[in-house]
N, C-alpha and C positions, 0 to 999 in steps of 0.2 A: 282100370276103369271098367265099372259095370254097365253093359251095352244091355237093353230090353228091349228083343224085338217088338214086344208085346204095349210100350210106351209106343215106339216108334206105330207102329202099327194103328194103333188106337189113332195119333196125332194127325195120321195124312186121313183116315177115316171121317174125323171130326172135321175137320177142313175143309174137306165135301160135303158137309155137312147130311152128310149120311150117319142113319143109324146099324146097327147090326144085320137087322134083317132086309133095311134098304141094300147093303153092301152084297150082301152074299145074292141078291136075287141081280140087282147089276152083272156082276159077276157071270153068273149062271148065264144068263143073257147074253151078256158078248162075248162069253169064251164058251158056252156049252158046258163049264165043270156044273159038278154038285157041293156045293158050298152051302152050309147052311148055317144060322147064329149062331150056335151050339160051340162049332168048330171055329169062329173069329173070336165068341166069347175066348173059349181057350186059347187061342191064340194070342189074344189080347192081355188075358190073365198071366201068362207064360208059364200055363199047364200042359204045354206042349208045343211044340213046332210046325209050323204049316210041312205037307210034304214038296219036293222039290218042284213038282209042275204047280202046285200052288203059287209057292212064290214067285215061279216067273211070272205067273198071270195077276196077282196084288203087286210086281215089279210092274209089269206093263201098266196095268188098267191106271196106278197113282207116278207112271211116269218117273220114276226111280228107277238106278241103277242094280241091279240084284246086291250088289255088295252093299251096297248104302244100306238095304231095306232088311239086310243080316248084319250087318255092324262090321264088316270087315276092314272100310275103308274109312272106318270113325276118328283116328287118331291122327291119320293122315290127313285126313280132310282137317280137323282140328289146328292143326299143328299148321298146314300151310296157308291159314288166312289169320298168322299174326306176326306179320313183318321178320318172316324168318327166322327170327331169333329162337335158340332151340328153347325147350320149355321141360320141366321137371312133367314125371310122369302125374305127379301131385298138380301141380299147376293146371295143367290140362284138364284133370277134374274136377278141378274150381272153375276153370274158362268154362267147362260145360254144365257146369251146375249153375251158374249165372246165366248160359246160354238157355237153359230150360227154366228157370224162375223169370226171366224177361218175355220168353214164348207162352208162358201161361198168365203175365199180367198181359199181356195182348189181346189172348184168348179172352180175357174178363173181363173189358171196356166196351 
């Protein structure tokens, strides 16, 4: 399964309905980092990786788990909110690929 922080990323951003340069000055603001568009662009694009005290502070600030907001705990969180039954590693990437075409027809109403 392919995990992008860079979707993910994007997804909690847009939901706050914050834009790039909204985010990074938030940011900057209740953590004191230097964040700028540039770096969530890339980030966003998955031109690169936030460094580790970033992530914790886009964990905090959107309230996410660090493992959630790096994709560590994606298949497991997948996996255990469908009535237990195990599921092909295939399967799993159709339940999410449904799970992200239902969250962007939500997004577009």
């Amino acid at each position: 399964m392919t995990y992008s922080l860079g979707d993910t990323l994007k997804e909690l951003r847009i939901k706050r309905g914050l834009s790039q340069d909204e985010l990074a000055e938030k940011l900057n603001e209740q953590f004191g980092s230097t964040v700028n568009k540039g770096m969530i662009s890339k980030w966003e694009n998955d031109l690169g990786d936030p460094r580790l005290e970033h992530a914790r502070i886009l964990s905090t600030f959107f309230s996410v788990k660090l493992d959630q907001l790096l994709g560590l705990d994606e298949i497991e969180t997948i996996a255990a909110h469908h009535d237990g039954e195990e599921w092909t590693e295939e399967e799993l990437e159709e339940i999410e690929s449904f799970k992200k075409f239902i969250k962007m027809k939500r997004n577009q109403e």
